[in-house]
C-alpha positions as protocol buffer text, in pm:
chain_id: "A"
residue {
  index: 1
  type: UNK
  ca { x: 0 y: 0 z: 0 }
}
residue {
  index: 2
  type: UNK
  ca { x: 283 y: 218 z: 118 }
}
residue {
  index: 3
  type: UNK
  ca { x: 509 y: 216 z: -221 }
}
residue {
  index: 4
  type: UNK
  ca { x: 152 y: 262 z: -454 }
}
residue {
  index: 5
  type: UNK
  ca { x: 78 y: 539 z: -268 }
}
residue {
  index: 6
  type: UNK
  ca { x: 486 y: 686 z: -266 }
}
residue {
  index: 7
  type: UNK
  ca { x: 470 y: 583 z: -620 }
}
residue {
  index: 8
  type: UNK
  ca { x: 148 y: 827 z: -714 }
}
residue {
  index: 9
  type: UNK
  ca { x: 288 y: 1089 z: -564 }
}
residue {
  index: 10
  type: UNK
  ca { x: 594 y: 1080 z: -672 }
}
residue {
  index: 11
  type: UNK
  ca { x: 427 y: 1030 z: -999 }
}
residue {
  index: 12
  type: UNK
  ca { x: 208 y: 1341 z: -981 }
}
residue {
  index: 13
  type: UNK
  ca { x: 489 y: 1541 z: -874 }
}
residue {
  index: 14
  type: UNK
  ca { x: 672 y: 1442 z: -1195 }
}
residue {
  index: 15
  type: UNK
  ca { x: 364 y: 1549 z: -1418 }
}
residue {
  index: 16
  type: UNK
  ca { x: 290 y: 1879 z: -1209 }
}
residue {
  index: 17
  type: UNK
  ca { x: 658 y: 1977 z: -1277 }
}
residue {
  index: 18
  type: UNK
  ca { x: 617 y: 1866 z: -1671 }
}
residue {
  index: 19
  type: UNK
  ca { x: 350 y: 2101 z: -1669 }
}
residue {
  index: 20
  type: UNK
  ca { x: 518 y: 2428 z: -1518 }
}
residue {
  index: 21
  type: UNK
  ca { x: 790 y: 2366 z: -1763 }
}
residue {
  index: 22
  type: UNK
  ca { x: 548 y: 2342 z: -2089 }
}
residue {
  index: 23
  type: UNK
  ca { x: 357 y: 2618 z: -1926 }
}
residue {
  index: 24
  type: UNK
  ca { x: 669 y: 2834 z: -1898 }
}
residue {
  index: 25
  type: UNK
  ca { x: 796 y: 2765 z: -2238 }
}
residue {
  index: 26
  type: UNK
  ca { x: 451 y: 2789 z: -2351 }
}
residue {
  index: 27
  type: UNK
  ca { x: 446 y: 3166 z: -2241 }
}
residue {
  index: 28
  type: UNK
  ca { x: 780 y: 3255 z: -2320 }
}
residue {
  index: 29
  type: UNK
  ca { x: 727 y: 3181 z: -2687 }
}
residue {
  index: 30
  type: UNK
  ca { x: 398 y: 3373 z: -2660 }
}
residue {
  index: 31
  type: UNK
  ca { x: 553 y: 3671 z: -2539 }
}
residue {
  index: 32
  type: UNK
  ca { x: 820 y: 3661 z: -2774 }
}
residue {
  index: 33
  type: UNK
  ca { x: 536 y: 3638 z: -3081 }
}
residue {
  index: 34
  type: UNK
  ca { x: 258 y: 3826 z: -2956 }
}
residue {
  index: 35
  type: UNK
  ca { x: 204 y: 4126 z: -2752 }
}
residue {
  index: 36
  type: UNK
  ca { x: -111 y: 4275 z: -2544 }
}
residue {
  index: 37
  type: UNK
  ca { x: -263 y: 4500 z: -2301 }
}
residue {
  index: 38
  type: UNK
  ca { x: -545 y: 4436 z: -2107 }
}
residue {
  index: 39
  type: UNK
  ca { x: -818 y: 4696 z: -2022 }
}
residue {
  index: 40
  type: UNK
  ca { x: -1037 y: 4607 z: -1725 }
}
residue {
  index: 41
  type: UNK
  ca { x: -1417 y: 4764 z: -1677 }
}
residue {
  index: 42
  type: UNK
  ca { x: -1325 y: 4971 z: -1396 }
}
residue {
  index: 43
  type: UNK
  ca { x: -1172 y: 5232 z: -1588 }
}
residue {
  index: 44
  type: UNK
  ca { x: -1324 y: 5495 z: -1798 }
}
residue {
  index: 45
  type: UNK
  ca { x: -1083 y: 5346 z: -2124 }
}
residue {
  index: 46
  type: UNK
  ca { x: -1309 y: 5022 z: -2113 }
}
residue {
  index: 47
  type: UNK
  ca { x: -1601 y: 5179 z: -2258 }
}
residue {
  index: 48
  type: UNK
  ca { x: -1426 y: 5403 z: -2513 }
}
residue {
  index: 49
  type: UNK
  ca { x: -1304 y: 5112 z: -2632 }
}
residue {
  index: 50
  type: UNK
  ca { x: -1608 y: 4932 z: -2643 }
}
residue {
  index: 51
  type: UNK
  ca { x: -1787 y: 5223 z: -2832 }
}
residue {
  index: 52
  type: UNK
  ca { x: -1531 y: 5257 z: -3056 }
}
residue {
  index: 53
  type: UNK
  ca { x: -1551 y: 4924 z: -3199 }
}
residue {
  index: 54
  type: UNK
  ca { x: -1912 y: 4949 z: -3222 }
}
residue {
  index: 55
  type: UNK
  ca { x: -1915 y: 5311 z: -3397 }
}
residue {
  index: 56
  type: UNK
  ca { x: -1680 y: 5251 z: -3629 }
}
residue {
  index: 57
  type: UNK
  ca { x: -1841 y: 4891 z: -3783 }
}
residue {
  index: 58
  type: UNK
  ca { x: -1592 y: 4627 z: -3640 }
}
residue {
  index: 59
  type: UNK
  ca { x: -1845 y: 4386 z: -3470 }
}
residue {
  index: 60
  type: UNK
  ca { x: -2086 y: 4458 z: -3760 }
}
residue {
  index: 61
  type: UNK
  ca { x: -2071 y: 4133 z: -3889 }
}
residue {
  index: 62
  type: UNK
  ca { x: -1957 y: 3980 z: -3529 }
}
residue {
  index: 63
  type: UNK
  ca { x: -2074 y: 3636 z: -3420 }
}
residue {
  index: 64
  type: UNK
  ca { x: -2068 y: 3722 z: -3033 }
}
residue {
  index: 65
  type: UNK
  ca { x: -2262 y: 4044 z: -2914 }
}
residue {
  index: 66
  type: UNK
  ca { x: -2412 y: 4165 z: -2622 }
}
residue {
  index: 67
  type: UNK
  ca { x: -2766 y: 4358 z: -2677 }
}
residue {
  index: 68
  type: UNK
  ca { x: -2852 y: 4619 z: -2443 }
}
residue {
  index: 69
  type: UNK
  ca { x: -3127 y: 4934 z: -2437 }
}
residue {
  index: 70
  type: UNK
  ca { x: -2992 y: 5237 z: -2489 }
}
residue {
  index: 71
  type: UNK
  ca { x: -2997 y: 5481 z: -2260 }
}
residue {
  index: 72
  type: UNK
  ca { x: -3155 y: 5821 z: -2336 }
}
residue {
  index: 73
  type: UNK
  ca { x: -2986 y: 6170 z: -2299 }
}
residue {
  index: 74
  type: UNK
  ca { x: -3154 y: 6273 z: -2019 }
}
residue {
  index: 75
  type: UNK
  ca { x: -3093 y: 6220 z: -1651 }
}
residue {
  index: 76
  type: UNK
  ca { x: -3320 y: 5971 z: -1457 }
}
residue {
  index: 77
  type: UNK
  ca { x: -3458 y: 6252 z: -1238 }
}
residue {
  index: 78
  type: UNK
  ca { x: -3595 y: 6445 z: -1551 }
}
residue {
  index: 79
  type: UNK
  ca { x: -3706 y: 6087 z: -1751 }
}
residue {
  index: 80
  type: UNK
  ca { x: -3912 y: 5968 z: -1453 }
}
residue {
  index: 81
  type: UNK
  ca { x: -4147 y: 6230 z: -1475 }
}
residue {
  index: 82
  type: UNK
  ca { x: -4234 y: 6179 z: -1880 }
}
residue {
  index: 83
  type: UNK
  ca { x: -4580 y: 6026 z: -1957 }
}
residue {
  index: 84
  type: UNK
  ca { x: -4464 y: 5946 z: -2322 }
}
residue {
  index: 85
  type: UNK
  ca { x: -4349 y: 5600 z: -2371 }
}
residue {
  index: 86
  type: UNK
  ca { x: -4156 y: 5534 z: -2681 }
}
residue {
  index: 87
  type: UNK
  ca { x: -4027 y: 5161 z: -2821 }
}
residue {
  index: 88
  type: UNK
  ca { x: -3665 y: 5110 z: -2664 }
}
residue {
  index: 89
  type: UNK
  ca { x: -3385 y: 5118 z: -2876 }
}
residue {
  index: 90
  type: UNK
  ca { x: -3157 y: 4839 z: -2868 }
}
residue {
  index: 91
  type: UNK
  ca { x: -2752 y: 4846 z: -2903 }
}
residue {
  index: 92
  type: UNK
  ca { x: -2548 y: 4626 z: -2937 }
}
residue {
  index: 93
  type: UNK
  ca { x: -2146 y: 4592 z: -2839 }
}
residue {
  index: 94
  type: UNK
  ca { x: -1858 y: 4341 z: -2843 }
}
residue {
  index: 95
  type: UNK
  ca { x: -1973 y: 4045 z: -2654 }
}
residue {
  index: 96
  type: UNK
  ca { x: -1771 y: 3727 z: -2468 }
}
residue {
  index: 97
  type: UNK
  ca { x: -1523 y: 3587 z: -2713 }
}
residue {
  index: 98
  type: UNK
  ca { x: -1260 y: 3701 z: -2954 }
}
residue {
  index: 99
  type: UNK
  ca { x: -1307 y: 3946 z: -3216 }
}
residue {
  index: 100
  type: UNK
  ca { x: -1065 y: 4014 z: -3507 }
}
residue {
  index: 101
  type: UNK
  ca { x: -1086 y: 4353 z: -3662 }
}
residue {
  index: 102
  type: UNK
  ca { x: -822 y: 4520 z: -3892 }
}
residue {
  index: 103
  type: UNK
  ca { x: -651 y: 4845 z: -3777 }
}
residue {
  index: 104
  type: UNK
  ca { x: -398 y: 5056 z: -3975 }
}
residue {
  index: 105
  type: UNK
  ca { x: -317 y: 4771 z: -4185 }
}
residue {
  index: 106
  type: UNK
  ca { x: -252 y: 4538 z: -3905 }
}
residue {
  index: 107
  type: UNK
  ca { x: -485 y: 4208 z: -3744 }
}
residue {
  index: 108
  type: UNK
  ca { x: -556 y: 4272 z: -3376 }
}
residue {
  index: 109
  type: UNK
  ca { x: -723 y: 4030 z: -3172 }
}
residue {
  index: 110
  type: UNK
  ca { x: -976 y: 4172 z: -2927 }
}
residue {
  index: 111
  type: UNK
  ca { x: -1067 y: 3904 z: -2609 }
}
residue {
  index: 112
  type: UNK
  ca { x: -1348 y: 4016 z: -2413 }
}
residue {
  index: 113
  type: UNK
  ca { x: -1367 y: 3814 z: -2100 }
}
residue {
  index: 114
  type: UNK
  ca { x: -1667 y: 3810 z: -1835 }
}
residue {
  index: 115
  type: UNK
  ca { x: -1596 y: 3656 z: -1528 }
}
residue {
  index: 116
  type: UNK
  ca { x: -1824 y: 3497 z: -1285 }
}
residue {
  index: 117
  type: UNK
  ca { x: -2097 y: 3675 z: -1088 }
}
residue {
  index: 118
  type: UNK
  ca { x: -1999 y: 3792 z: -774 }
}
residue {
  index: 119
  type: UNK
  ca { x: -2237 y: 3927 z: -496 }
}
residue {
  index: 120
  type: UNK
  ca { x: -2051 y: 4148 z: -288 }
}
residue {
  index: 121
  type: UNK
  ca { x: -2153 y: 4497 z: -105 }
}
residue {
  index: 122
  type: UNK
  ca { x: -2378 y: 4560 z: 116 }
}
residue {
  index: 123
  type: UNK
  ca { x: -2636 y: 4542 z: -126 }
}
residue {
  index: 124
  type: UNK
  ca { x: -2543 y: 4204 z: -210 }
}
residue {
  index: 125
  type: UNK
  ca { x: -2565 y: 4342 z: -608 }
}
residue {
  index: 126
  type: UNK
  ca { x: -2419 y: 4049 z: -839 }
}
residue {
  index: 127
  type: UNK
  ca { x: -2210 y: 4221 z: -1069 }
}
residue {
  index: 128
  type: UNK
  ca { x: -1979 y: 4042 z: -1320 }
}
residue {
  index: 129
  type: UNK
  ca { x: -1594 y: 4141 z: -1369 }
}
residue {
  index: 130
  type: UNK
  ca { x: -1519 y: 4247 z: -1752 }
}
residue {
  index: 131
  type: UNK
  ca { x: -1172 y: 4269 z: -1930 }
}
residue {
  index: 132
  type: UNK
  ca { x: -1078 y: 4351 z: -2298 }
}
residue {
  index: 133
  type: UNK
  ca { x: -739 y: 4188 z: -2392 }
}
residue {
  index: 134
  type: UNK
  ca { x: -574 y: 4337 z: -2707 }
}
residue {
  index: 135
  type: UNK
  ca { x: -349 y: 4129 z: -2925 }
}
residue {
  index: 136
  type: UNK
  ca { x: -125 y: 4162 z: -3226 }
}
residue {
  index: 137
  type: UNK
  ca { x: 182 y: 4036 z: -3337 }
}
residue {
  index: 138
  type: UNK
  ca { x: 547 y: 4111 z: -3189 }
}
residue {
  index: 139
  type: UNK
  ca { x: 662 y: 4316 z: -2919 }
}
residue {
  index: 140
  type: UNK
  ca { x: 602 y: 4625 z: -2988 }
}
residue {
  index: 141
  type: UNK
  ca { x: 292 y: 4743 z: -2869 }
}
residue {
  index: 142
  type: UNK
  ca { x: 240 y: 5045 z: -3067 }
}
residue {
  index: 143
  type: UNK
  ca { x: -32 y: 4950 z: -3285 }
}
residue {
  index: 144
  type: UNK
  ca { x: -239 y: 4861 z: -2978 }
}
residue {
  index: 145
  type: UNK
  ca { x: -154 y: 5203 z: -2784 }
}
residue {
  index: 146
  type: UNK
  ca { x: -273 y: 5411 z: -3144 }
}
residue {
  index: 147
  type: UNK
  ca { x: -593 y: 5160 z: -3131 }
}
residue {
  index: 148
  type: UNK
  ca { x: -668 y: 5265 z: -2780 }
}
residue {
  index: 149
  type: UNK
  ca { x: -579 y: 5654 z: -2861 }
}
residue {
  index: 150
  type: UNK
  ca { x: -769 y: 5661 z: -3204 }
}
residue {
  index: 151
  type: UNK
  ca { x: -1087 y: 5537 z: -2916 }
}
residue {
  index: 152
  type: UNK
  ca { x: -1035 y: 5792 z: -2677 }
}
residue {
  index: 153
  type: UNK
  ca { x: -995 y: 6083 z: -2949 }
}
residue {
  index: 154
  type: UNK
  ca { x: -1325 y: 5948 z: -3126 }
}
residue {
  index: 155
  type: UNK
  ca { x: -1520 y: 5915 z: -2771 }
}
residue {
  index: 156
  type: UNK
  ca { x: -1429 y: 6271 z: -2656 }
}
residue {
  index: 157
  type: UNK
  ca { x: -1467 y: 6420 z: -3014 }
}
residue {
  index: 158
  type: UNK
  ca { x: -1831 y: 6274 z: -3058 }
}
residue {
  index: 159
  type: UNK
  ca { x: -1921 y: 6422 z: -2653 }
}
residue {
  index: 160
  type: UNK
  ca { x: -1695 y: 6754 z: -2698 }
}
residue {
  index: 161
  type: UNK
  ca { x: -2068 y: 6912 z: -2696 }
}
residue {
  index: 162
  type: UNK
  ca { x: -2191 y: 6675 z: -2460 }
}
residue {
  index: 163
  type: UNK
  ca { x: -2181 y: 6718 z: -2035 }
}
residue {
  index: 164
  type: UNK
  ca { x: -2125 y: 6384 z: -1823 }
}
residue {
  index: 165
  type: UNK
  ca { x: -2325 y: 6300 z: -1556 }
}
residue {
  index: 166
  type: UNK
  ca { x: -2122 y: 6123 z: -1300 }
}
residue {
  index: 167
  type: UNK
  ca { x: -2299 y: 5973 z: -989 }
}
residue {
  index: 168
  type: UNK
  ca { x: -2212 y: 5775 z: -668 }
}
residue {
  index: 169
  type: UNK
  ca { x: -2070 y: 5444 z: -687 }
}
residue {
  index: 170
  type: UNK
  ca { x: -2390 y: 5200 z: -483 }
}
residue {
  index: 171
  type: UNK
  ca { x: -2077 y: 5087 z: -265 }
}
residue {
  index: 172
  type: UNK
  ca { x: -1930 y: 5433 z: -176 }
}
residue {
  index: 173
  type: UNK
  ca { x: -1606 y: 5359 z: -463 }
}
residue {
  index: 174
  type: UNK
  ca { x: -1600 y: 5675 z: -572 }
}
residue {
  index: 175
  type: UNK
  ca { x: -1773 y: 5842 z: -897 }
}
residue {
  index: 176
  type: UNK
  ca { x: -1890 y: 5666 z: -1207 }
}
residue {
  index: 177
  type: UNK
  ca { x: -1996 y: 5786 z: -1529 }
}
residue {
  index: 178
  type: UNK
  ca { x: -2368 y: 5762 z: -1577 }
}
residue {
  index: 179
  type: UNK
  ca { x: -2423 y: 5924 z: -1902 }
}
residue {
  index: 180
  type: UNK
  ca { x: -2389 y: 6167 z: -2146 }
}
residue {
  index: 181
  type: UNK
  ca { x: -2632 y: 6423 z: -2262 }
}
residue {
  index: 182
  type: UNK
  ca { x: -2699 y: 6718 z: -2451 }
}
residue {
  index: 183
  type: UNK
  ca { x: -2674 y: 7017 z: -2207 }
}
residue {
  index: 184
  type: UNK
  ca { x: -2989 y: 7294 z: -2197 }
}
residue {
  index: 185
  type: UNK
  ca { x: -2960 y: 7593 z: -2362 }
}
residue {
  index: 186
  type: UNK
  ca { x: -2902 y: 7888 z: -2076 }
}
residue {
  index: 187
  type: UNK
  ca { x: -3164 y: 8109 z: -2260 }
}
residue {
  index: 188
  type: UNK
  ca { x: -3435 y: 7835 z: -2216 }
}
residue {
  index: 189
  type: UNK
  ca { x: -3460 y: 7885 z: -1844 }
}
residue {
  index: 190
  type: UNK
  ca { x: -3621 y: 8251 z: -1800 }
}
residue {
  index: 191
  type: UNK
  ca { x: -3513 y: 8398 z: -1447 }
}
residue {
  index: 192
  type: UNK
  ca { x: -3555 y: 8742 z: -1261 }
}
residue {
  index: 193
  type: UNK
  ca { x: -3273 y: 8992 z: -1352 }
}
residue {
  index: 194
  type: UNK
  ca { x: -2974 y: 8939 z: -1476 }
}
residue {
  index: 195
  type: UNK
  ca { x: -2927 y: 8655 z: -1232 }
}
residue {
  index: 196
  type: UNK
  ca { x: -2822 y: 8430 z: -1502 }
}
residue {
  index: 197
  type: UNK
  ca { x: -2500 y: 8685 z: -1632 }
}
residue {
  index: 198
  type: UNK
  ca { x: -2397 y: 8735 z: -1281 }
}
residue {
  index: 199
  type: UNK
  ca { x: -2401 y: 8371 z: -1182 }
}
residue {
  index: 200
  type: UNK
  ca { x: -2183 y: 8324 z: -1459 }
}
residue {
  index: 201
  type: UNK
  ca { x: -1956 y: 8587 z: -1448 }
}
residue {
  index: 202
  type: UNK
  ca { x: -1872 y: 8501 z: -1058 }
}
residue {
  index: 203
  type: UNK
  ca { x: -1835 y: 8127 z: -1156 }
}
residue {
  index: 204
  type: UNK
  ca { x: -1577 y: 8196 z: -1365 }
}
residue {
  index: 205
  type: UNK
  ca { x: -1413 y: 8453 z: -1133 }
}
residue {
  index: 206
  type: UNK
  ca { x: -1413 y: 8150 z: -904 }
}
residue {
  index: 207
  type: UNK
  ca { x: -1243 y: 7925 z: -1161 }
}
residue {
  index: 208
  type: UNK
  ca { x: -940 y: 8192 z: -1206 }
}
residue {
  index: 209
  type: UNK
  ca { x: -904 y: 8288 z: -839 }
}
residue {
  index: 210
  type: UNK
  ca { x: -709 y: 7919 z: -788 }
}
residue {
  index: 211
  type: UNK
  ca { x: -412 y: 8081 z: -633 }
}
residue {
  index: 212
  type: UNK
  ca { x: -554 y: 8312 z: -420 }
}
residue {
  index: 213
  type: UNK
  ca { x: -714 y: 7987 z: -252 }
}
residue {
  index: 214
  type: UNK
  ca { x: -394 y: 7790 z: -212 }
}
residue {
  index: 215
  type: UNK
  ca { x: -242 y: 8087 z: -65 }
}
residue {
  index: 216
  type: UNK
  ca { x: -500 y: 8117 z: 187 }
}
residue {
  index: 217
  type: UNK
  ca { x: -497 y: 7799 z: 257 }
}
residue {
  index: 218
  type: UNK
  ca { x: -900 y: 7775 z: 219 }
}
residue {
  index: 219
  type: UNK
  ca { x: -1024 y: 7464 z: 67 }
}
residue {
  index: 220
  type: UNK
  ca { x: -1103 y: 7542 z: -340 }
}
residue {
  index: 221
  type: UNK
  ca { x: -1438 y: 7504 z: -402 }
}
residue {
  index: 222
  type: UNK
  ca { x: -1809 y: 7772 z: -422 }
}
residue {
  index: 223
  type: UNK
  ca { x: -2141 y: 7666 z: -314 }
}
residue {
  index: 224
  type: UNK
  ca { x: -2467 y: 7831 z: -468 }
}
residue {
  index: 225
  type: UNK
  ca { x: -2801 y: 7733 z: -275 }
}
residue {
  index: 226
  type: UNK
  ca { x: -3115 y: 7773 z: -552 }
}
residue {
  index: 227
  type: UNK
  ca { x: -3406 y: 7740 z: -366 }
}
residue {
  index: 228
  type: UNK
  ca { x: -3803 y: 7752 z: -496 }
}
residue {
  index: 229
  type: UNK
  ca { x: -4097 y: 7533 z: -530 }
}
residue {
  index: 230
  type: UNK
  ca { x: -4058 y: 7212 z: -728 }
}
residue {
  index: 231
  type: UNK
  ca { x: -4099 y: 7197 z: -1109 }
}
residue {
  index: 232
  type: UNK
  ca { x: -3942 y: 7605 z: -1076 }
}
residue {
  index: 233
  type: UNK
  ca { x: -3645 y: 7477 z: -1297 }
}
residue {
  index: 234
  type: UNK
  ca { x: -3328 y: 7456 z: -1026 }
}
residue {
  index: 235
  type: UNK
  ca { x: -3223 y: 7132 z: -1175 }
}
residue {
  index: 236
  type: UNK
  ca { x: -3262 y: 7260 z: -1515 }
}
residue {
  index: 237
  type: UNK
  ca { x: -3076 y: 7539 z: -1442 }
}
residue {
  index: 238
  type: UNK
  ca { x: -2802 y: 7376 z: -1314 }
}
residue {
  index: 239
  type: UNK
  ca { x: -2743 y: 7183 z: -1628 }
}
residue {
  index: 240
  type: UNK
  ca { x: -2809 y: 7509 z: -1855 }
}
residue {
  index: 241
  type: UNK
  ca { x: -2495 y: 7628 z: -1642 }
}
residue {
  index: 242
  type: UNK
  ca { x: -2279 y: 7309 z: -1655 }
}
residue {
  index: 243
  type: UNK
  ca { x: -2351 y: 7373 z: -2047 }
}
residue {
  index: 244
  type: UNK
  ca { x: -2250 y: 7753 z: -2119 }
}
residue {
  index: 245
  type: UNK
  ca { x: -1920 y: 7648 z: -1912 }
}
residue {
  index: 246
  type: UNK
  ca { x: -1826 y: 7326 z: -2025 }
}
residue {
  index: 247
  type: UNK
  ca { x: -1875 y: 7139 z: -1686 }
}
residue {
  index: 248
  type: UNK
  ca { x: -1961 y: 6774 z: -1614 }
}
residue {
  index: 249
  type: UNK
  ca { x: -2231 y: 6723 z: -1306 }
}
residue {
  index: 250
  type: UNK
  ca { x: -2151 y: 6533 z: -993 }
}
residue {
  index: 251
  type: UNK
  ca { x: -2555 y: 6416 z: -860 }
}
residue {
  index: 252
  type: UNK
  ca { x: -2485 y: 6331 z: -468 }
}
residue {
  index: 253
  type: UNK
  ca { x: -2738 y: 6195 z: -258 }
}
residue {
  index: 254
  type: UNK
  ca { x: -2681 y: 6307 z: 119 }
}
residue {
  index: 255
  type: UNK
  ca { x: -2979 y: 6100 z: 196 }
}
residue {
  index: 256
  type: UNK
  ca { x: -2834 y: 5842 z: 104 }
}
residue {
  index: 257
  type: UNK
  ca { x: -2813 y: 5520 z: 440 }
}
residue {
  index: 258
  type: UNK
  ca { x: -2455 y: 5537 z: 375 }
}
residue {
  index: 259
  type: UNK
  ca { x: -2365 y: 5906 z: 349 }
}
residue {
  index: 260
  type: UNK
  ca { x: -2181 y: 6023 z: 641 }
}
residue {
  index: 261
  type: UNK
  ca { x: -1895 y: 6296 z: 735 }
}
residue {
  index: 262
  type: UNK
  ca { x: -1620 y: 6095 z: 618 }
}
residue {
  index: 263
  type: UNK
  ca { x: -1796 y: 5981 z: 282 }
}
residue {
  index: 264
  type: UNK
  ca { x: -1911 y: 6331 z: 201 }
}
residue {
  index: 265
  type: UNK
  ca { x: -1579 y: 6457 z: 254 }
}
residue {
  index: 266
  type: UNK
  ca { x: -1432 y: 6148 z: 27 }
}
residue {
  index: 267
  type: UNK
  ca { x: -1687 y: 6208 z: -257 }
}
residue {
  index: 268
  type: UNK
  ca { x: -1597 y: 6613 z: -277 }
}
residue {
  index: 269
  type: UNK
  ca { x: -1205 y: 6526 z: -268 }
}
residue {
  index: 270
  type: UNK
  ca { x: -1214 y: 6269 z: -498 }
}
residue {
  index: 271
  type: UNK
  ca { x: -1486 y: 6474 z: -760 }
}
residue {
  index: 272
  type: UNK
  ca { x: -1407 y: 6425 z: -1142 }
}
residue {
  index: 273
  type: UNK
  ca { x: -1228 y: 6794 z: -1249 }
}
residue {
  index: 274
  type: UNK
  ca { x: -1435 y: 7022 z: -1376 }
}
residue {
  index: 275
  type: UNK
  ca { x: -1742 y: 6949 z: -1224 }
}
residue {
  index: 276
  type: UNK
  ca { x: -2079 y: 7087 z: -1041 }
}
residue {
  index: 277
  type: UNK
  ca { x: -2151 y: 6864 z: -750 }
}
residue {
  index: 278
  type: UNK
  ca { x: -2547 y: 6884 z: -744 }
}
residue {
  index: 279
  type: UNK
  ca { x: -2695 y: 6834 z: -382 }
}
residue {
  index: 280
  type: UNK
  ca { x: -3064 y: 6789 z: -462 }
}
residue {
  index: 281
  type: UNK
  ca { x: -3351 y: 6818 z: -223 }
}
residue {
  index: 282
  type: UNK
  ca { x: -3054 y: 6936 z: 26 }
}
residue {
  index: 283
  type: UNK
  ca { x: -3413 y: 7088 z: 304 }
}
residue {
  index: 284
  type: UNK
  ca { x: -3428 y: 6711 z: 343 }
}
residue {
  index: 285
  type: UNK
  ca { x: -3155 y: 6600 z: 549 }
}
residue {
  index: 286
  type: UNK
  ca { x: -3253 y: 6841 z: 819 }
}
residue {
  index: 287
  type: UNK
  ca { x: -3606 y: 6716 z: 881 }
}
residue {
  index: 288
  type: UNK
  ca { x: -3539 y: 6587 z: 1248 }
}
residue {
  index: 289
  type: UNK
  ca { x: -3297 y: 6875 z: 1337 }
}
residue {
  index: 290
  type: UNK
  ca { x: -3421 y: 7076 z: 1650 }
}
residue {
  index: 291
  type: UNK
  ca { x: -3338 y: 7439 z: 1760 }
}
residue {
  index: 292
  type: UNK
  ca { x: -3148 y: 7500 z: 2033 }
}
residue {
  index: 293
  type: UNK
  ca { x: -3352 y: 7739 z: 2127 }
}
């Protein structure tokens, strides 16, 4: 029993090592023929490149897509509110597999990867893990790096008139990019005065008094309150703003179970540049405060 059992080990010891050393020379060769870079779903780059492929035609004919509704230009907290319903459009982008496209004369192999669900947070959301591995052949990586540019530069281009909405991550990770849309025009909101001009032009007093802060030493950032009756246009308003200056809008919800000091101050630190943090319904957090008088 003793020497079987010393033998199959022994044994399995011998194959384990055989495999390391195929394995090794297996991905030696590899890296001497082919060269990548892997883009995972937690940065902003994973869905210019995933956009990019599908605006410019390269998983047009595509065996392996993933279909999803497009999302419309406007924020939840306007879209809520509309009684016309309209037939969904459907998209559709570079799905689990491998995709071969043709860039600058050269074959690139694409790899999109989904790993398995996870449920994780609070929340217990399941979310899946997403990667995008880019191939070609050789070392040099070049080709791959002008493929990932040539997305970014066609991703900003096509939103250059656009304003992102960025809102809280559901497990406090910072900000994520919930859309783009097509900013209001400032002369669509109609307010008292000049209130509009002078909003403006202390904004961007604001925006070229950076110095003056840091030598201060008082933290760099403005608060406006707009106050008024629901449906008076203070959200609109807001994005009419973000618009005429070219600035993205930060939604926060201080209601939020999971808001407190330390998270507020983590989600105004770590705010995407050039951005309006919006604070709606701010009356609400104060409901149960008391006077001390």
């Amino acid at each position: 029993m003793y020497p079987l059992l010393l033998s199959f080990g022994f044994g399995g010891s011998i194959i384990g090592l055989f495999y390391t050393i195929l394995n090794y020379i297996y991905t030696w060769i590899r890296n001497k023929l082919v060269c990548s870079i892997k883009v995972m779903d937690s940065d902003e780059t994973f869905k210019w490149v995933s956009k990019y492929m599908k605006d410019m035609g390269f998983i047009r004919e595509d065996a392996a897509l993933k279909a999803k509704i497009k999302e419309d230009d406007e924020p939840w907290w306007e879209s809520i509110f509309k009684v016309e319903k309209k037939k969904p459009e459907v998209e559709y982008k570079p799905g689990p597999g491998d995709h071969i496209i043709k860039f600058k004369g050269r074959t690139l192999w694409i790899n999109c990867h989904e790993g398995e669900t996870m449920i994780t947070g609070w929340e217990r959301v399941p979310t899946n893990p997403q990667e995008i591995n880019i191939m070609a052949y050789g070392t040099d990586t070049a080709i791959i790096k002008d493929f990932i540019n040539e997305a970014v530069e066609h991703c900003m281009k096509k939103d250059s008139n656009l304003i992102s909405i960025y809102e809280q991550h559901r497990w406090g990770l910072g900000w994520t990019k919930a859309q783009s849309k097509k900013p209001r025009e400032l002369e669509s909101v109609v307010l008292n005065s000049n209130l509009q001009q002078e909003l403006i032009q202390d904004i961007k007093r604001f925006q070229n008094s950076a110095q003056w802060y840091m030598d201060k030493g008082v933290p760099y950032r403005r608060g406006y309150l707009l106050y008024g009756p629901p449906g008076t246009g203070k959200t609109s308003f807001t994005t009419a703003i973000a618009g005429a200056l070219k600035l993205n809008i930060c939604y926060l919800n201080l209601s939020s179970g999971n808001m407190d000091d330390d998270g507020l101050n983590r989600a105004l630190n770590n705010a995407p540049s050039q951005s309006i943090i919006l604070l709606e319904d701010i009356d609400g957090i104060f409901v149960s405060r008391e006077s001390v008088n």
